[in-house]
N, C-alpha and C positions, 0 to 999 in steps of 0.2 A: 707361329710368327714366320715373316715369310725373310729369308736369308739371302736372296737376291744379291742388295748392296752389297752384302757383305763380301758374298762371290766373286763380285767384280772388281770393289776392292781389291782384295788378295789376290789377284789372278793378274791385276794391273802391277801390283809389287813383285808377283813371283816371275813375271815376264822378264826378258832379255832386253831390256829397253837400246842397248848398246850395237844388239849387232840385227835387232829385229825391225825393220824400217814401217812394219804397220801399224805396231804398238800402238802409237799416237793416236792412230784415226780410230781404231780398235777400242780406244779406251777415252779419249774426250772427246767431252758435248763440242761443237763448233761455239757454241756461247759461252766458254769455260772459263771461270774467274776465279784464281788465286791469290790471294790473300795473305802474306805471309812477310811475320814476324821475326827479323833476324839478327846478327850480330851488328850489319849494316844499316839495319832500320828496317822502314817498312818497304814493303815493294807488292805491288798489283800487276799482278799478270791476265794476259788474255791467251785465248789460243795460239797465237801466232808468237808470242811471247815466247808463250811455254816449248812451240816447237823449235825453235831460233835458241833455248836454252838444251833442251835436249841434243841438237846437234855440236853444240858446244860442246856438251860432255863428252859426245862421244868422240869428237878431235884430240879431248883433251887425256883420258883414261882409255887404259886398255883392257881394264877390268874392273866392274862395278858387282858389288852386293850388298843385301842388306841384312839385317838381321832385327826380325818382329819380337818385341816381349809383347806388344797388346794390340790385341784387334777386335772390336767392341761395334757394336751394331744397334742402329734403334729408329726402325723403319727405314728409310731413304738415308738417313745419316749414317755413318759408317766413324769409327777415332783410331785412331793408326797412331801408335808407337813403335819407332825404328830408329838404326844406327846404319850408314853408310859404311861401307868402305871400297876403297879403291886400288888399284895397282896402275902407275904410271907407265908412260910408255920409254922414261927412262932408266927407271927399274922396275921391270915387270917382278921380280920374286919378291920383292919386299911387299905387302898387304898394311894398307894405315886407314887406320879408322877417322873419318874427315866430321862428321858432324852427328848428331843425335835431332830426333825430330819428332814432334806430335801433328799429326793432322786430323781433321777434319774434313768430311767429305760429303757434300749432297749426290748423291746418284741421279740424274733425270735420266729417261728414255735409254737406261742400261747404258750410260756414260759417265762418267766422272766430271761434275758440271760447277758445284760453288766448292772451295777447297780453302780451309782457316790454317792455315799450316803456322806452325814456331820449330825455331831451329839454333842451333847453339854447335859452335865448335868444339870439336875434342880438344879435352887438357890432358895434360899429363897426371892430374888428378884426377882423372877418372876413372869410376868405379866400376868397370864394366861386368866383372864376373859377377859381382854382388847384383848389380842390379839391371839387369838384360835377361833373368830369365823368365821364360814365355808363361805369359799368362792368358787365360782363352784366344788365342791366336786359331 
């Protein structure tokens, strides 16, 4: 089976999205539509969306990562499970975990092209040692 999506996938998550300005073009289709399920509703992104969101981020954080328990593949489809976290730019030493997320991802043309994403804020009841550790990642 061939691991391709999978590749890009991962490689688009393991990337520097914050301080790497190619990322983007690197990694989405120009036709890219996001999808995604959240605490505020629904919202539909397109490329331009997406890039006008990413440079938000990086205004807003001075340090982003993430952290995969599941990365799942099934032809051109790719499912991503992961938890943000961030360090602000006005306390860089402190690290907080901002949301938890599942996505989905069509791959076209070695780009990250239809994307089904769900995403939920961190509580304070959250379980994260119990249940964030990686699983076929």
């Amino acid at each position: 089976m061939n691991n391709k999506a999978k590749e890009i996938v991962r490689d688009f998550y393991r990337s520097d999205i914050l301080r790497d300005e190619t990322v983007m073009k690197r990694f989405f289709h120009p036709e890219l539509v996001l999808i995604w399920n959240s605490a505020n509703g629904l919202t539909i992104m397109h490329y331009d969306d997406i890039i006008k969101f990413f440079s938000e981020v990086r205004r807003s954080y001075n340090d982003l990562r993430l952290e995969v328990s599941h990365l799942l593949a099934d032809g051109p489809h790719v499912t991503i499970r992961y938890k943000y976290y961030i360090r602000t730019m006005e306390n860089p030493d402190e690290e907080l975990g901002i949301a938890h997320f599942i996505a989905i991802w069509e791959v076209k043309d070695d780009k990250l092209y239809r994307g089904y994403q769900v995403s939920q804020p961190v509580t304070d009841k959250d379980d994260t040692n119990e249940s964030y550790h990686r699983v076929k990642v």
